[in-house]
VEXDREN-533519 format. One record per residue (C-alpha): x, z, y negated; residue in three letters. Coordinates in steps of 0.25 Angstrom, whole numbers, plus 5000, padded with zeros to 4 digits. Each point is the difference from the previous one (the first is absolute). Example, Ala and Ser with C-alpha at 12.3 -4.5 7.8 and 13.67 -1.06 7.14 Angstrom:
<u 5049; w 5031; v 5018; res ALA> $
<u 5006; w 4998; v 4986; res SER> $
//
This chain:
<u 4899; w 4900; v 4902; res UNK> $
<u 5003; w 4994; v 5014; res UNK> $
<u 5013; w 4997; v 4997; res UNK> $
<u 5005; w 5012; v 4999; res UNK> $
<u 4993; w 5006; v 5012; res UNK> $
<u 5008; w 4989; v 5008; res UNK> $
<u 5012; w 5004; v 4993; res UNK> $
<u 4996; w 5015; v 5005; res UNK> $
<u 4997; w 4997; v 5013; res UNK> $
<u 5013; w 4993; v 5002; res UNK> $
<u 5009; w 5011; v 4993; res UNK> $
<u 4991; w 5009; v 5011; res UNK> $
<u 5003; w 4992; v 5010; res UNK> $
<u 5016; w 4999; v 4997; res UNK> $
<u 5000; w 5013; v 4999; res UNK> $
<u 4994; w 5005; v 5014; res UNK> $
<u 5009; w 4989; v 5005; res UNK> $
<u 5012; w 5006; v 4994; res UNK> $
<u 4993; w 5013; v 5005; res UNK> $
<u 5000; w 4994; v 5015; res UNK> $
<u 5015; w 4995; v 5000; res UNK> $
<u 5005; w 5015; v 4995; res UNK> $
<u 4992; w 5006; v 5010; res UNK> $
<u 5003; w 4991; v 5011; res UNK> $
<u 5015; w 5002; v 4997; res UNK> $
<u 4999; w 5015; v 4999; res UNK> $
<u 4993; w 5000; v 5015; res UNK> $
<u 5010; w 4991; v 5005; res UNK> $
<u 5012; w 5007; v 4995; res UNK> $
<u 4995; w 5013; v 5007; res UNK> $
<u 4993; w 4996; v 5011; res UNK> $
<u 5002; w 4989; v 5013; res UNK> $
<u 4991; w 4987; v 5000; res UNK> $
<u 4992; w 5005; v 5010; res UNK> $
<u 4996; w 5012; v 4993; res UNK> $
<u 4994; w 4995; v 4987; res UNK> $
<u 4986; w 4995; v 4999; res UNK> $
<u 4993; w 4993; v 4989; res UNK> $
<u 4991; w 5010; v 4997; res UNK> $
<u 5012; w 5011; v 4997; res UNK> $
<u 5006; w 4990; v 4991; res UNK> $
<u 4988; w 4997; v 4991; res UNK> $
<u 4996; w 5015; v 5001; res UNK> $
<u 5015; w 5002; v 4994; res UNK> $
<u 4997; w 4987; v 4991; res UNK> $
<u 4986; w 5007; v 4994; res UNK> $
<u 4992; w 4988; v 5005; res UNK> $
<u 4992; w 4995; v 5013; res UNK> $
<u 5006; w 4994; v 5013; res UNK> $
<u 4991; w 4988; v 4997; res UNK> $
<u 5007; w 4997; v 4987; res UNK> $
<u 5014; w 5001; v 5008; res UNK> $
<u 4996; w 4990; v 5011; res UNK> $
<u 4995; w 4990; v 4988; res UNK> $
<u 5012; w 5000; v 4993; res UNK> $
<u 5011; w 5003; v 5011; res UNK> $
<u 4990; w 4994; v 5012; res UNK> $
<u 5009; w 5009; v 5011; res UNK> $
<u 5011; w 5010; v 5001; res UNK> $
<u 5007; w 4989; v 5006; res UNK> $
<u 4999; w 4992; v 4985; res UNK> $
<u 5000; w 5013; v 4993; res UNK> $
<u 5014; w 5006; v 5006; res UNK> $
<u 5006; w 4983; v 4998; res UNK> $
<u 4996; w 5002; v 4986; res UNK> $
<u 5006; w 5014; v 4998; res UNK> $
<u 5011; w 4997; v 5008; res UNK> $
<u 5005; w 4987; v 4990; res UNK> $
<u 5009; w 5006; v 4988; res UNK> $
<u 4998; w 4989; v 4988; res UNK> $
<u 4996; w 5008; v 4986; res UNK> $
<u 5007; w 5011; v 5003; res UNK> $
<u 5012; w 4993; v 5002; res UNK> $
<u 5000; w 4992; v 4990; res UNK> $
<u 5000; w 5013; v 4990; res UNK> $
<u 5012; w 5006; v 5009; res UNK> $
<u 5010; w 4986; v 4998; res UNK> $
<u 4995; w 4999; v 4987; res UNK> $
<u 5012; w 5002; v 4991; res UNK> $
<u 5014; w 4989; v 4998; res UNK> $
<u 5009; w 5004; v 5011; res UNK> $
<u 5011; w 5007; v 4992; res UNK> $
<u 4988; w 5010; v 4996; res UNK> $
<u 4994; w 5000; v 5014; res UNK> $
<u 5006; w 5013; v 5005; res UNK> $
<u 4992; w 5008; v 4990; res UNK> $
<u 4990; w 4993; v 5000; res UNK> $
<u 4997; w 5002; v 5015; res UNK> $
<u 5002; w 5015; v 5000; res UNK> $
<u 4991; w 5002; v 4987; res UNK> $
<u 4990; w 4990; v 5006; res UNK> $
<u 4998; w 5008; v 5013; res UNK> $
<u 5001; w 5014; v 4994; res UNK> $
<u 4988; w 4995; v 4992; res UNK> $
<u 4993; w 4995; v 5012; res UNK> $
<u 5002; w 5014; v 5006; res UNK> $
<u 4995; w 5007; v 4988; res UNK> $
<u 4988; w 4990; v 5003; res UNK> $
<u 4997; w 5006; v 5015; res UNK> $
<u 5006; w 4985; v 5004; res UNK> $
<u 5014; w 4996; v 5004; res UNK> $
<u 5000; w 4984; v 5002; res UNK> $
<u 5011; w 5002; v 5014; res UNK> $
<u 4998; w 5011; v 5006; res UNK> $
<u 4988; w 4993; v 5007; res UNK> $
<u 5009; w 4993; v 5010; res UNK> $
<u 5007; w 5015; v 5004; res UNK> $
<u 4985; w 5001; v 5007; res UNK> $
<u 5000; w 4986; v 5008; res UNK> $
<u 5002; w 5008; v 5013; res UNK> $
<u 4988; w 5006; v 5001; res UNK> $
<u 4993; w 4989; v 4999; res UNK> $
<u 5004; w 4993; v 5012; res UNK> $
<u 4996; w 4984; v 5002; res UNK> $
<u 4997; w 5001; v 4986; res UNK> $
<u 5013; w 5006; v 4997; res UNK> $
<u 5007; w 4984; v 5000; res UNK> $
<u 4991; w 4997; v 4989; res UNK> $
<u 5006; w 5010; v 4991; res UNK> $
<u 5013; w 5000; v 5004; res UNK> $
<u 4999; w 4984; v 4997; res UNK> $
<u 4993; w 5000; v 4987; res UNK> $
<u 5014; w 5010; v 4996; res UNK> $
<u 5008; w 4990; v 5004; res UNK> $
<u 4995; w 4989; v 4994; res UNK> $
<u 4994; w 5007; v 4986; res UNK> $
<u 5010; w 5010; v 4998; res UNK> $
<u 5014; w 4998; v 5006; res UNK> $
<u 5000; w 4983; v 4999; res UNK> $
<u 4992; w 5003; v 4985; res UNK> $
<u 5012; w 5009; v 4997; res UNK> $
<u 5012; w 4993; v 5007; res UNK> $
<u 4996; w 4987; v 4993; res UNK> $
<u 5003; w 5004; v 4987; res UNK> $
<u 5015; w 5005; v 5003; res UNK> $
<u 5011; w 4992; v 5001; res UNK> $
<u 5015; w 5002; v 5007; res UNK> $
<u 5003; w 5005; v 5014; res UNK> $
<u 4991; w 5008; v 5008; res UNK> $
<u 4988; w 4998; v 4991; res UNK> $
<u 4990; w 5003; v 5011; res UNK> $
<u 5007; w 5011; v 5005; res UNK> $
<u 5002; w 5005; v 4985; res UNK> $
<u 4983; w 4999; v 5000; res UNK> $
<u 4998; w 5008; v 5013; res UNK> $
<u 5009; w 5011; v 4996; res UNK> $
<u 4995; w 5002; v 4985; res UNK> $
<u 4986; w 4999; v 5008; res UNK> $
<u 5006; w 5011; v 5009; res UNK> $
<u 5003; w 5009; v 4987; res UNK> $
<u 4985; w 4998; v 4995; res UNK> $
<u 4995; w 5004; v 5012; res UNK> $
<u 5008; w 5011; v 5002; res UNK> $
<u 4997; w 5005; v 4987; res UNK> $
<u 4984; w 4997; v 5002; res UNK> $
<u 5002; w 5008; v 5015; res UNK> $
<u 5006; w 5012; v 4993; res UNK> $
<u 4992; w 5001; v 4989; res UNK> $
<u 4987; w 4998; v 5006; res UNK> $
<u 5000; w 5005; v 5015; res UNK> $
<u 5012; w 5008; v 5000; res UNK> $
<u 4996; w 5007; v 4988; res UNK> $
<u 5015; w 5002; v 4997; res UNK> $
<u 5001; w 5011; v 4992; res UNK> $
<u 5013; w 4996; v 4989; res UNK> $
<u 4994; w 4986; v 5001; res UNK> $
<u 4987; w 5006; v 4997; res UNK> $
<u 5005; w 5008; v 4988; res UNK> $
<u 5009; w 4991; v 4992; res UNK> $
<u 4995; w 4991; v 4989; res UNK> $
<u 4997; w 4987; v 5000; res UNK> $
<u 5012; w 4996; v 4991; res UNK> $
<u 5011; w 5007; v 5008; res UNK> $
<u 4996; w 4994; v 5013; res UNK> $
<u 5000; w 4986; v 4993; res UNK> $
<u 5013; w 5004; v 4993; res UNK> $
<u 5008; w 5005; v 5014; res UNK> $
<u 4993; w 4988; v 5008; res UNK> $
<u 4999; w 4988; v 4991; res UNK> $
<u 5016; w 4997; v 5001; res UNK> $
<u 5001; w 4998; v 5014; res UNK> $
<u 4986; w 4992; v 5003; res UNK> $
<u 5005; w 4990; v 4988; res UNK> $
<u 5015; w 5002; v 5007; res UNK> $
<u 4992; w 4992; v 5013; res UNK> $
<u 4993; w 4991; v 4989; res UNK> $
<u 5011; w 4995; v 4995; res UNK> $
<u 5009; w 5000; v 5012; res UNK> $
<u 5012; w 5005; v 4993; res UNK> $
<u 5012; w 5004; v 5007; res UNK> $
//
């Protein structure tokens, strides 16, 4: 019998930590740095400040952790290249229907002033060098930051904006009047 209770107190513990992270993210999309405490974040979280601090040890750690992009990326670029455009589009719109965009963090950097390098760097270096490295041909990082540019746009508009035809049209016809164009850049075809 103790076994399983380790095994439920770990599964509790993963999932106040996954808890804390979507909590922390949702405070530090909406709010500057300064702004956000601990205790608003484990109040949003459902647990104690305490439990924050012994899994995070600070805001300082909390945000570095919040602001790195690793699982969620690797779900975004996870497809062959000639099926990545699609992939991309159905992979974020899924994240949106999940109250998470993977990018759309980074829009929000500013607000977060010396922190905002951080950020900004872990983008960079997880997403943009992530994406570049697996296209080939001329112009592969700038290829990177412009389908970037499109997914972010696309997060923006859908998320803040609340465009309304954006807003209103199904999934499947966004992906199918998007789709060519991100894989265009992918590709690097003329």
């Amino acid at each position: 019998m103790g076994g399983s209770g380790r095994g439920r107190v770990r599964g509790d513990a993963e999932v106040s930590r996954e808890a804390i992270i979507a909590a922390a993210r949702r405070a530090f999309a909406r709010q500057p740095y300064a702004a956000i405490t601990l205790k608003a974040i484990a109040a949003d979280a459902g647990v104690s400040a305490p439990l924050v601090l012994k899994y995070f040890g600070s805001k300082e750690q909390l945000f570095a952790r919040v602001s790195r992009f690793g699982d969620e990326i690797d779900r975004l670029l996870d497809a062959p290249l000639p099926d990545l455009g699609r992939h991309l589009l159905h992979a974020l719109l899924d994240a949106h229907e999940q109250r998470r965009d993977p990018l759309i963090r980074v829009a929000f950097a500013l607000q977060h002033g010396e922190h905002a390098a951080l950020l900004r760097d872990n983008f960079r270096d997880q997403v943009v060098a992530r994406l570049r490295s697996r296209l080939t041909g001329p112009d592969a990082a700038l290829r990177a930051e412009l389908v970037l540019a499109h997914l972010l746009g696309l997060g923006v508009l859908r998320k803040i904006v609340y465009a309304e035809a954006i807003g209103a049209a199904e999934r499947d016809r966004i992906v199918d009047l998007c789709a060519p164009g991100l894989q265009h850049l992918l590709d690097g075809t003329p």
